[in-house]
PDB file of N, CA, C and O in Angstrom:
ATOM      1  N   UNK A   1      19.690   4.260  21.911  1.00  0.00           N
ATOM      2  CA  UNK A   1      19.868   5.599  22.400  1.00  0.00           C
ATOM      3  C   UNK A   1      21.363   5.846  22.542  1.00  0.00           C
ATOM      4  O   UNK A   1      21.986   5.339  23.475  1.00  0.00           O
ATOM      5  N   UNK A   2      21.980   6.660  21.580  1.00  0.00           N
ATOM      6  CA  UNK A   2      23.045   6.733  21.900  1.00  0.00           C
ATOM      7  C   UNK A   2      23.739   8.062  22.538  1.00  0.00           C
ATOM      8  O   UNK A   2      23.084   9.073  22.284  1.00  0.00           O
ATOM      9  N   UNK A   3      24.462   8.204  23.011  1.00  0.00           N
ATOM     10  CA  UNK A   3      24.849   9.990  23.178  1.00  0.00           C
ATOM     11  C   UNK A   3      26.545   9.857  23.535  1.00  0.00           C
ATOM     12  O   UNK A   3      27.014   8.780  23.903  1.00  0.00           O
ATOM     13  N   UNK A   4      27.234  10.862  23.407  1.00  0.00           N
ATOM     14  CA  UNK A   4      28.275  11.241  23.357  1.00  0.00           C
ATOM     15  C   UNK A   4      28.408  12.242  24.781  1.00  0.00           C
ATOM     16  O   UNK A   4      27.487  12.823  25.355  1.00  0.00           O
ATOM     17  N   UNK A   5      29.642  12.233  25.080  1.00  0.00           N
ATOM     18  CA  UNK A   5      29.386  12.990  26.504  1.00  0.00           C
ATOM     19  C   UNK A   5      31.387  14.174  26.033  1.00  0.00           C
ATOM     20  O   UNK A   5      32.432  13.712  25.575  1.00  0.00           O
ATOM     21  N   UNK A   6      31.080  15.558  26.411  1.00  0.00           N
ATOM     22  CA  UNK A   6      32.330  16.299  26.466  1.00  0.00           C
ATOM     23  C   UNK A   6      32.648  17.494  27.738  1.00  0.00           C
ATOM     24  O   UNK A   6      32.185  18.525  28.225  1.00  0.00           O
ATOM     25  N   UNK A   7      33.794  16.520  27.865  1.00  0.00           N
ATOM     26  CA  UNK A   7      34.012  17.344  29.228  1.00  0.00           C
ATOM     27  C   UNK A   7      34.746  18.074  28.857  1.00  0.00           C
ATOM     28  O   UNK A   7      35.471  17.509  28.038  1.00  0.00           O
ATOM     29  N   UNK A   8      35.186  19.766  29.077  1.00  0.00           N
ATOM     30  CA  UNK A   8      35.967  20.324  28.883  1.00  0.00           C
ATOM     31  C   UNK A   8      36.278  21.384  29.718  1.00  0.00           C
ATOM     32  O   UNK A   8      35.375  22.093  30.164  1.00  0.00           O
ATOM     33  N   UNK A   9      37.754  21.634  30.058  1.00  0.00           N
ATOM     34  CA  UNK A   9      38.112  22.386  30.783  1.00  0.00           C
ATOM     35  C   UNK A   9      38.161  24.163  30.464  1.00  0.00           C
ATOM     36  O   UNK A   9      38.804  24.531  29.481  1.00  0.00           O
ATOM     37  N   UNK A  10      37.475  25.183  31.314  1.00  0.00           N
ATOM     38  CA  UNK A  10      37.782  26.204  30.670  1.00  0.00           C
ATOM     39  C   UNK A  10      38.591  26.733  31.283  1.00  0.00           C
ATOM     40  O   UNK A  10      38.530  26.952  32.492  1.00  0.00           O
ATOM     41  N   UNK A  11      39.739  27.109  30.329  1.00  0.00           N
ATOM     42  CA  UNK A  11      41.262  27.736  31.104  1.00  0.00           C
ATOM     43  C   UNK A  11      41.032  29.303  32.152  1.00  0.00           C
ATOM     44  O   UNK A  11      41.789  29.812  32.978  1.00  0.00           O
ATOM     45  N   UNK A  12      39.450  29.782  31.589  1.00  0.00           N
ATOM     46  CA  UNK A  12      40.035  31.294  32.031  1.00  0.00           C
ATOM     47  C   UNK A  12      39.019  30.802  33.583  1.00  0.00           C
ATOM     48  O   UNK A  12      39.558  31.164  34.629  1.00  0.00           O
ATOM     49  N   UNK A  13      38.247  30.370  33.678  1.00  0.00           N
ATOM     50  CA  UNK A  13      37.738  29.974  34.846  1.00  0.00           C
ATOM     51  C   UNK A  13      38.070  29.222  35.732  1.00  0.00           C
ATOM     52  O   UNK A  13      37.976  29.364  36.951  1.00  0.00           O
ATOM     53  N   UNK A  14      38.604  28.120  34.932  1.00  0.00           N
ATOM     54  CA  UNK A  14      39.270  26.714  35.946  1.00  0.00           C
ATOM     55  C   UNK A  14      38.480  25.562  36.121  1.00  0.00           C
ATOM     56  O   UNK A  14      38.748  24.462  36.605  1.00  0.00           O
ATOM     57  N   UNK A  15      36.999  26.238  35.414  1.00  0.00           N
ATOM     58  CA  UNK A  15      35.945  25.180  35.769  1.00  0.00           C
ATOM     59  C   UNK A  15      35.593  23.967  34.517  1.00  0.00           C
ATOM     60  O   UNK A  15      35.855  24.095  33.321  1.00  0.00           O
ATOM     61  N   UNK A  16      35.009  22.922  35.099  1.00  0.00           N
ATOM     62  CA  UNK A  16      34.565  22.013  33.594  1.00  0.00           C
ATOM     63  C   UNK A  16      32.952  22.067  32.894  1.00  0.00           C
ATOM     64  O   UNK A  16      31.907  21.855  33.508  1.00  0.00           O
ATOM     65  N   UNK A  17      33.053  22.318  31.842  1.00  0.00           N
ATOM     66  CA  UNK A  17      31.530  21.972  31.309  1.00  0.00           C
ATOM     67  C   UNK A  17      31.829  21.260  30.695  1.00  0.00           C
ATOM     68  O   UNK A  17      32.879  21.015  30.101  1.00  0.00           O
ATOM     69  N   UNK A  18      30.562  20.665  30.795  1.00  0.00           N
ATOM     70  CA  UNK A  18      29.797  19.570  30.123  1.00  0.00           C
ATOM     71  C   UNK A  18      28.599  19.515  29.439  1.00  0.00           C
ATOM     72  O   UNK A  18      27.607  20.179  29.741  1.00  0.00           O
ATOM     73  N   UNK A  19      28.698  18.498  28.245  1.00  0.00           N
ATOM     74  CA  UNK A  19      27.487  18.528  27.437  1.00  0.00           C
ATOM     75  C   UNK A  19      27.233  17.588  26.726  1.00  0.00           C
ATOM     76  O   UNK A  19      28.247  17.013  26.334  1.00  0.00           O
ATOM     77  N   UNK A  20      26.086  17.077  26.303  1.00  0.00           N
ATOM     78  CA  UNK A  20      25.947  15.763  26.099  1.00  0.00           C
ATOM     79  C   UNK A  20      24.895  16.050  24.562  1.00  0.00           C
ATOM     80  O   UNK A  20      23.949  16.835  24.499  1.00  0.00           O
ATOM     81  N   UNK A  21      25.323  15.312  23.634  1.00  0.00           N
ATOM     82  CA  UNK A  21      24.699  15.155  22.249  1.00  0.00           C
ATOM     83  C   UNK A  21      23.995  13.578  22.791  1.00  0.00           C
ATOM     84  O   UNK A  21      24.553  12.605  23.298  1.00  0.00           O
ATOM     85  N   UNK A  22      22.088  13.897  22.323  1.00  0.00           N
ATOM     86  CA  UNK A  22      21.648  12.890  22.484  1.00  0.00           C
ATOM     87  C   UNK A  22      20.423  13.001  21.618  1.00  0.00           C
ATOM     88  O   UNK A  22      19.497  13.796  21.775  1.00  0.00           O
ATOM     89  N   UNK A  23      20.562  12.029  20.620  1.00  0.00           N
ATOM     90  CA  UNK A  23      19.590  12.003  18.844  1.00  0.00           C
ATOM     91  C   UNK A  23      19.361  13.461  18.590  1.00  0.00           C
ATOM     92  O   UNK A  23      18.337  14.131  18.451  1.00  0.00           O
ATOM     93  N   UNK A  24      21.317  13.887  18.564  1.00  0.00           N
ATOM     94  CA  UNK A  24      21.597  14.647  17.718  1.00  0.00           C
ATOM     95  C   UNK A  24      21.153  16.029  18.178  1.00  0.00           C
ATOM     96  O   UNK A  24      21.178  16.862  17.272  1.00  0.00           O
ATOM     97  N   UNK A  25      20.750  16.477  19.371  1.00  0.00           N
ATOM     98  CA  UNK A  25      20.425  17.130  20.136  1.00  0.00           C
ATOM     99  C   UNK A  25      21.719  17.623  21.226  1.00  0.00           C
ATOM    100  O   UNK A  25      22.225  16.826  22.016  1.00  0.00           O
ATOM    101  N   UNK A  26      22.054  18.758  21.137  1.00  0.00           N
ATOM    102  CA  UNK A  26      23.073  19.125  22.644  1.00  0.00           C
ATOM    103  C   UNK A  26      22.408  19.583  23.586  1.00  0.00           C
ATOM    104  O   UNK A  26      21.718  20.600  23.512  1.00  0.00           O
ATOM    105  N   UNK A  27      22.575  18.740  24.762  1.00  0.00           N
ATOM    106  CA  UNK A  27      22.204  19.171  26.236  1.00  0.00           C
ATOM    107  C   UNK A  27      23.172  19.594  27.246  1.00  0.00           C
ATOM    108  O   UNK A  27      23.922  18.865  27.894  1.00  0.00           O
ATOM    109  N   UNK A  28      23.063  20.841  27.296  1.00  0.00           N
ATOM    110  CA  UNK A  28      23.821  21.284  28.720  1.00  0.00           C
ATOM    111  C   UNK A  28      24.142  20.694  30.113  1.00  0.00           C
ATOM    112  O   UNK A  28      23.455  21.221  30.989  1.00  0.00           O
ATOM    113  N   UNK A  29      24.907  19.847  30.515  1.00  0.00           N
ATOM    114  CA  UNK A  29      24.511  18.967  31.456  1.00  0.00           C
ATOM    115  C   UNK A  29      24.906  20.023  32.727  1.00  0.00           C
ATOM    116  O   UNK A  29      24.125  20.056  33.678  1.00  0.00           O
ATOM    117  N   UNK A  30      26.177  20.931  32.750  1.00  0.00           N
ATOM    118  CA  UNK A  30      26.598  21.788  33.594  1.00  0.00           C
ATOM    119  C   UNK A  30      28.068  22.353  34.294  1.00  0.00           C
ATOM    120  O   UNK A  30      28.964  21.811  33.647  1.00  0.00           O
ATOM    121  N   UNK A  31      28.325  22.730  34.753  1.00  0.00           N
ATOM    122  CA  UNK A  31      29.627  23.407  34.748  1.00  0.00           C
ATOM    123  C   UNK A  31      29.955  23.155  36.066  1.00  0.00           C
ATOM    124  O   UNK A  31      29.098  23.562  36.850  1.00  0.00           O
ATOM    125  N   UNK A  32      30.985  22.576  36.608  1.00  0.00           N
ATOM    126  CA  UNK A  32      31.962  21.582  37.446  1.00  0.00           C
ATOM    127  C   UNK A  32      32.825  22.087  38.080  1.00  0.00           C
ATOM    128  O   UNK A  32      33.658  22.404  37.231  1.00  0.00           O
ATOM    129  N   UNK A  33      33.345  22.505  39.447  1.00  0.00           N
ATOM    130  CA  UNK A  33      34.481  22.661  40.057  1.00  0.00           C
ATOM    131  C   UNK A  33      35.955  21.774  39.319  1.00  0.00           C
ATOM    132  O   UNK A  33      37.009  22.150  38.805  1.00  0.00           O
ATOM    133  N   UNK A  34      35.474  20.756  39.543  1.00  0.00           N
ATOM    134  CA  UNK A  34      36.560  19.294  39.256  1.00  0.00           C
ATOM    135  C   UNK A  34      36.341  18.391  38.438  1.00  0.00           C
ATOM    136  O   UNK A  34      35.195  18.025  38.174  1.00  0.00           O
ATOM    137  N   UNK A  35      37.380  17.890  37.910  1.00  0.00           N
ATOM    138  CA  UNK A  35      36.734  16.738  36.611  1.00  0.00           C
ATOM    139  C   UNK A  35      36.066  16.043  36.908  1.00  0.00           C
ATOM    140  O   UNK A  35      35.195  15.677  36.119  1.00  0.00           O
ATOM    141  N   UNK A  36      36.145  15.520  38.192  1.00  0.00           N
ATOM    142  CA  UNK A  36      35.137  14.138  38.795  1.00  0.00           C
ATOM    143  C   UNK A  36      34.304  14.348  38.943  1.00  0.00           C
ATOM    144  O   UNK A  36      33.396  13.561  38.677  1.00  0.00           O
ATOM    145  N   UNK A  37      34.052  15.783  39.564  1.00  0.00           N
ATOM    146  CA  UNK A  37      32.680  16.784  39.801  1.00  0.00           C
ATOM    147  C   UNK A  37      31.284  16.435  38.055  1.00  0.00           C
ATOM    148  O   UNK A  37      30.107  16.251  37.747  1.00  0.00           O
ATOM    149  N   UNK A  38      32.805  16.581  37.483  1.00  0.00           N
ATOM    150  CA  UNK A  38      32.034  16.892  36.288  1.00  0.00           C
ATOM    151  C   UNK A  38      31.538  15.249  35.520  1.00  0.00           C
ATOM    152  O   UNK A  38      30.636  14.975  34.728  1.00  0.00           O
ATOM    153  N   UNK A  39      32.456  14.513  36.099  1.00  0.00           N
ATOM    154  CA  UNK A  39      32.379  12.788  35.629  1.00  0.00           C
ATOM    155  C   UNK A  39      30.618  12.630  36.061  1.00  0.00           C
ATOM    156  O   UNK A  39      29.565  12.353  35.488  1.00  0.00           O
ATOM    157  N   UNK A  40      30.990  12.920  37.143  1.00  0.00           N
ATOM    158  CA  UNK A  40      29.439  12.501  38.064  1.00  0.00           C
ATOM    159  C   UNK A  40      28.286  13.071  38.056  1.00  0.00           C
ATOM    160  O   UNK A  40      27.189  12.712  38.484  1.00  0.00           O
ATOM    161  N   UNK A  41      28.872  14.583  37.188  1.00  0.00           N
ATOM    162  CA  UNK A  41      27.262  14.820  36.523  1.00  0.00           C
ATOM    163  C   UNK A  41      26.822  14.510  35.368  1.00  0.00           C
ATOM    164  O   UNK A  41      25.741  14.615  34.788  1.00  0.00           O
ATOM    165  N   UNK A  42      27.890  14.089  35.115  1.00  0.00           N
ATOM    166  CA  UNK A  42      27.364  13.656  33.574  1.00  0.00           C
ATOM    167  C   UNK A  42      26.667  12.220  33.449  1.00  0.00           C
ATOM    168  O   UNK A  42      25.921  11.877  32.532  1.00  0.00           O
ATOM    169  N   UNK A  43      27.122  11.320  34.734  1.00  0.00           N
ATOM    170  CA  UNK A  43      26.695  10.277  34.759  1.00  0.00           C
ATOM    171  C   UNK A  43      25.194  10.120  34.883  1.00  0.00           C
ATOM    172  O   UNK A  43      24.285   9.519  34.310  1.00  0.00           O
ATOM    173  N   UNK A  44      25.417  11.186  36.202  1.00  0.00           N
ATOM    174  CA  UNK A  44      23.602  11.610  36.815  1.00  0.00           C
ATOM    175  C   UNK A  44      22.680  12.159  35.607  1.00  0.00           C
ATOM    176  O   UNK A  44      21.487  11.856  35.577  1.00  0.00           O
ATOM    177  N   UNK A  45      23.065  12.698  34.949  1.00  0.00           N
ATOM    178  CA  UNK A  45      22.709  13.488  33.866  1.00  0.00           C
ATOM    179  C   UNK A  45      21.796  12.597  33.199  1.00  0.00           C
ATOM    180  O   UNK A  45      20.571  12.521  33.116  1.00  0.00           O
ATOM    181  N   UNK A  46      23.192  11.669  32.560  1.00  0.00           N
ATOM    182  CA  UNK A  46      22.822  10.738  31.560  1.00  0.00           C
ATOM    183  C   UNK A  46      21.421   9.457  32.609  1.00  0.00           C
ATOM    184  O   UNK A  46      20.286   9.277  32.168  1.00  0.00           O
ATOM    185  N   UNK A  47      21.869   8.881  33.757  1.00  0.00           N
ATOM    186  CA  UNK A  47      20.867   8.091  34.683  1.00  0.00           C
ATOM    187  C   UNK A  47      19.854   8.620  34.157  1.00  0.00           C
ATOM    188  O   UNK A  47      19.338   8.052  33.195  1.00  0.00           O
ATOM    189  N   UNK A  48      19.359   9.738  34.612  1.00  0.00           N
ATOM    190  CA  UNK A  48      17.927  10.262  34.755  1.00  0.00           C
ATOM    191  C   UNK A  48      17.465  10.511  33.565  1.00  0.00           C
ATOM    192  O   UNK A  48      16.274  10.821  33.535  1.00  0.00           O
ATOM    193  N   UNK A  49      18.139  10.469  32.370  1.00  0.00           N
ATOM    194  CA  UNK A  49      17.406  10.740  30.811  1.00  0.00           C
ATOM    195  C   UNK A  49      16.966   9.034  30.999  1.00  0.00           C
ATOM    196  O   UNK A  49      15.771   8.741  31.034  1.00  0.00           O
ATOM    197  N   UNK A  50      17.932   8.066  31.103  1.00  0.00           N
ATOM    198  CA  UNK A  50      17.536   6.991  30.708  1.00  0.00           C
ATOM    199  C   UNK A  50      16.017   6.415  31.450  1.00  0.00           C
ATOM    200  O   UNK A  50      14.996   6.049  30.869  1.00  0.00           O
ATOM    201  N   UNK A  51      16.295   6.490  32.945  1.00  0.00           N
ATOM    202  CA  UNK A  51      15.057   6.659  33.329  1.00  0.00           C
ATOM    203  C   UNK A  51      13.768   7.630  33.486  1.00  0.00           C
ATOM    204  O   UNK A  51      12.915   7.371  34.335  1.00  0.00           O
ATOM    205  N   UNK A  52      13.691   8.438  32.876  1.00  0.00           N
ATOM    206  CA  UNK A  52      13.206   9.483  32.092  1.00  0.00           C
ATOM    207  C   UNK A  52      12.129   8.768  30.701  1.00  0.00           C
ATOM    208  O   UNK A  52      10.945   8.835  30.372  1.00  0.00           O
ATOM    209  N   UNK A  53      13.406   8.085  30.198  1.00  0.00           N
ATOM    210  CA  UNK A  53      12.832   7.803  28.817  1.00  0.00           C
ATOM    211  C   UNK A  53      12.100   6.633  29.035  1.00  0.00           C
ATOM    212  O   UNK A  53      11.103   6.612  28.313  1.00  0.00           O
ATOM    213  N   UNK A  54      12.221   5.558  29.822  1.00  0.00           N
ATOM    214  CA  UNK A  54      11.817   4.429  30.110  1.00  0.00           C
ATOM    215  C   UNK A  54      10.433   4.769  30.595  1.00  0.00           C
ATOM    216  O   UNK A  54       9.422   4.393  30.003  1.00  0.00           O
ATOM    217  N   UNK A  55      10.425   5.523  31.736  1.00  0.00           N
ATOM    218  CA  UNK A  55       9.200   6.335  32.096  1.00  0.00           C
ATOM    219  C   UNK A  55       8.115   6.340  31.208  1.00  0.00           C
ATOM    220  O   UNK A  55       7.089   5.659  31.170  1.00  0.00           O
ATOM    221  N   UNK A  56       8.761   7.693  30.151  1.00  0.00           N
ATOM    222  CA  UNK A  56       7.974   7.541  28.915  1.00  0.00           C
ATOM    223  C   UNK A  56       7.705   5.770  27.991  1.00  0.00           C
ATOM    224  O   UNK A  56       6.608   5.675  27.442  1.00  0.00           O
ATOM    225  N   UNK A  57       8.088   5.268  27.941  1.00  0.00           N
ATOM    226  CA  UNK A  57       7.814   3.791  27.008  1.00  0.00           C
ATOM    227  C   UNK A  57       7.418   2.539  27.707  1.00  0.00           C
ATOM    228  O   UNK A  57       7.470   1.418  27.203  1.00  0.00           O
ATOM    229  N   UNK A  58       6.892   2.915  29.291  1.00  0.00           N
ATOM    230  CA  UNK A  58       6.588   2.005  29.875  1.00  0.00           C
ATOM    231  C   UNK A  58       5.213   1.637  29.339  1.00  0.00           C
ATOM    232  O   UNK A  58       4.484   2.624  29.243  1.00  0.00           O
ATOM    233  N   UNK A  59       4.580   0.333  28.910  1.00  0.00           N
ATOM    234  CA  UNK A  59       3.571   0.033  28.353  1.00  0.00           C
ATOM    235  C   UNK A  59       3.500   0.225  26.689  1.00  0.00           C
ATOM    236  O   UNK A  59       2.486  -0.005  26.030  1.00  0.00           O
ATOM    237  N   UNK A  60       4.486   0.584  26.265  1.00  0.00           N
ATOM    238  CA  UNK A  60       4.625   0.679  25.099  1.00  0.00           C
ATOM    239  C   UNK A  60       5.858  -0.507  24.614  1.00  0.00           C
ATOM    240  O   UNK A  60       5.660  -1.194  23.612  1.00  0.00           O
ATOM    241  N   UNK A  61       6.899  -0.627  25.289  1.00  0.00           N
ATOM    242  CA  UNK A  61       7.852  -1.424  24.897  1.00  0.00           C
ATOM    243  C   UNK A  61       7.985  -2.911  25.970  1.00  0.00           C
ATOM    244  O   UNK A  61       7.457  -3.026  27.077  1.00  0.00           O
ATOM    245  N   UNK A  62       8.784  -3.876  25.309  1.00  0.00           N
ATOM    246  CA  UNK A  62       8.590  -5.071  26.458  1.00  0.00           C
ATOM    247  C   UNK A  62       8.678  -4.998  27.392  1.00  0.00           C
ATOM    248  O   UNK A  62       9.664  -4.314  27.664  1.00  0.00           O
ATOM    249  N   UNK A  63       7.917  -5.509  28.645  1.00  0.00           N
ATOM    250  CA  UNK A  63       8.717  -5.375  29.914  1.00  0.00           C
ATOM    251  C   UNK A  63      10.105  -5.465  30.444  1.00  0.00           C
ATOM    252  O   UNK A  63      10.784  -4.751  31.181  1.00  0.00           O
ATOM    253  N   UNK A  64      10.299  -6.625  29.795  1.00  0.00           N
ATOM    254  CA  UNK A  64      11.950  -6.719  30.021  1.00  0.00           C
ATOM    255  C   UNK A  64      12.747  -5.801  29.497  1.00  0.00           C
ATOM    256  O   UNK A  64      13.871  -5.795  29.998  1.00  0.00           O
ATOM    257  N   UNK A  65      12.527  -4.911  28.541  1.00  0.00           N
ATOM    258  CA  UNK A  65      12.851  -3.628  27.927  1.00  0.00           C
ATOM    259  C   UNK A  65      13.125  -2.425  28.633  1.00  0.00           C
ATOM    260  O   UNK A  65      14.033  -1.596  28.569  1.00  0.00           O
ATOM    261  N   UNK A  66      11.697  -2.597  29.593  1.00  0.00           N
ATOM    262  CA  UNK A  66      11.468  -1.429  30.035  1.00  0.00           C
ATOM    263  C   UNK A  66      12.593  -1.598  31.799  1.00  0.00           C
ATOM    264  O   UNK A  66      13.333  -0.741  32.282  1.00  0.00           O
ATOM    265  N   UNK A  67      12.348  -2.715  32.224  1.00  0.00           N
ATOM    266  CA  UNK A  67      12.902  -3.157  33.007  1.00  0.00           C
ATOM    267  C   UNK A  67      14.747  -2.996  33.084  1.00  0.00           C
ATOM    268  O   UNK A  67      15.352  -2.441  34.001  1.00  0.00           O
ATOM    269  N   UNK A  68      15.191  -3.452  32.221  1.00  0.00           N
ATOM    270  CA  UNK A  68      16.570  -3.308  31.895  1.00  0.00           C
ATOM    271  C   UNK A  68      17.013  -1.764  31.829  1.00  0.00           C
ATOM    272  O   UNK A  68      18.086  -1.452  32.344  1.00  0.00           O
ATOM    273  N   UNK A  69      15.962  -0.486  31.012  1.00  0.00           N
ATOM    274  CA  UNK A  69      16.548   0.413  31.209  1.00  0.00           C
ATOM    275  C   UNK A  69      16.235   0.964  32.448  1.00  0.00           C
ATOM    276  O   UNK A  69      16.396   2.185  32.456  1.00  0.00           O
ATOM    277  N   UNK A  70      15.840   0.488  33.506  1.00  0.00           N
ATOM    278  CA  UNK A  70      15.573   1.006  35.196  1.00  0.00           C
ATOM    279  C   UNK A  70      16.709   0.801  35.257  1.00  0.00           C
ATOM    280  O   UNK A  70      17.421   1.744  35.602  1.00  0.00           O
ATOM    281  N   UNK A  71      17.435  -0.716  34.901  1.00  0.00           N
ATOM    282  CA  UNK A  71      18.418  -1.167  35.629  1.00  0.00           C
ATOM    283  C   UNK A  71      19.847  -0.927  35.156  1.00  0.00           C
ATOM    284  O   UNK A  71      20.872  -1.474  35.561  1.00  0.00           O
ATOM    285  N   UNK A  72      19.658   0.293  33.920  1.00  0.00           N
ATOM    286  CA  UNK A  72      21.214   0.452  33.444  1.00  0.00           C
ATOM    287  C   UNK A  72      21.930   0.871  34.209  1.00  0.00           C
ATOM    288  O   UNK A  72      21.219   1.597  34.904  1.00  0.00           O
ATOM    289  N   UNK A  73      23.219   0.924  34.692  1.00  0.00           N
ATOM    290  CA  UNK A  73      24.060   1.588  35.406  1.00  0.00           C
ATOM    291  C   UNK A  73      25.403   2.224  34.294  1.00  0.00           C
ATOM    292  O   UNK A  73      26.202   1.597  33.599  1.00  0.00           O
ATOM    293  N   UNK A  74      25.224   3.666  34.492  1.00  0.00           N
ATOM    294  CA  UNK A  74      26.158   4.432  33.180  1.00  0.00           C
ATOM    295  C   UNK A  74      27.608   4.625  34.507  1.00  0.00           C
ATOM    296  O   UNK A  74      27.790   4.975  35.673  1.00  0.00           O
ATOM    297  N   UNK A  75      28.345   4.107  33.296  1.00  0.00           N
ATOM    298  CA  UNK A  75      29.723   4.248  33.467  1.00  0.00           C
ATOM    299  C   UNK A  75      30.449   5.321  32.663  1.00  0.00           C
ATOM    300  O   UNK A  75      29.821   5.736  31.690  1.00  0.00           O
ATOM    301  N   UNK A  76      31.441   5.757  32.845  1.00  0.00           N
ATOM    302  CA  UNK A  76      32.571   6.345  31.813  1.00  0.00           C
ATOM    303  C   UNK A  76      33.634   5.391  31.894  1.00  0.00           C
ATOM    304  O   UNK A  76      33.942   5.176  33.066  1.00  0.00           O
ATOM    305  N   UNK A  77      34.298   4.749  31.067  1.00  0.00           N
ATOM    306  CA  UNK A  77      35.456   3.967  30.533  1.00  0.00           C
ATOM    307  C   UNK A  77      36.405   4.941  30.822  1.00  0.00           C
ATOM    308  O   UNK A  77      36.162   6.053  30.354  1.00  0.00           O
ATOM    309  N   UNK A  78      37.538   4.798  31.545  1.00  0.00           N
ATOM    310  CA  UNK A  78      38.543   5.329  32.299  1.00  0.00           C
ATOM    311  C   UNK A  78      39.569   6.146  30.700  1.00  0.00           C
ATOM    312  O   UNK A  78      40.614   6.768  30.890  1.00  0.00           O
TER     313      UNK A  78
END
């Protein structure tokens, strides 16, 4: 599962959106006071698809599979 995450600032507002390409799909994640504002929704964003999706493939994929994506913790690389 891969996805791409873009934060961007809009000059005439001041505010950040965000949006996330995921299998090629853009998702609106949402629009941010502050960059960090916006770091941390994107993180949350991204959390809850993963456990979302796991949701969906529980009993379908290995346990330890399914298990590991409970237990991802999404970062952004500084």
């Amino acid at each position: 599962m891969e996805a791409d995450t873009n934060i961007v600032l809009n000059n005439t507002t001041g505010k950040y959106g965000v949006t996330m390409s995921i299998l090629g799909k853009n998702e609106d994640v949402g629009t941010f006071d502050t960059e960090e504002e916006a770091r941390q929704g994107y993180i949350d964003y991204k959390q809850d698809y993963i456990w979302n999706y796991a949701k969906k493939c529980k009993g379908k994929v290995p346990h330890k599979t399914y298990e590991a994506m409970m237990n991802w913790v999404v970062e952004i690389a500084a």
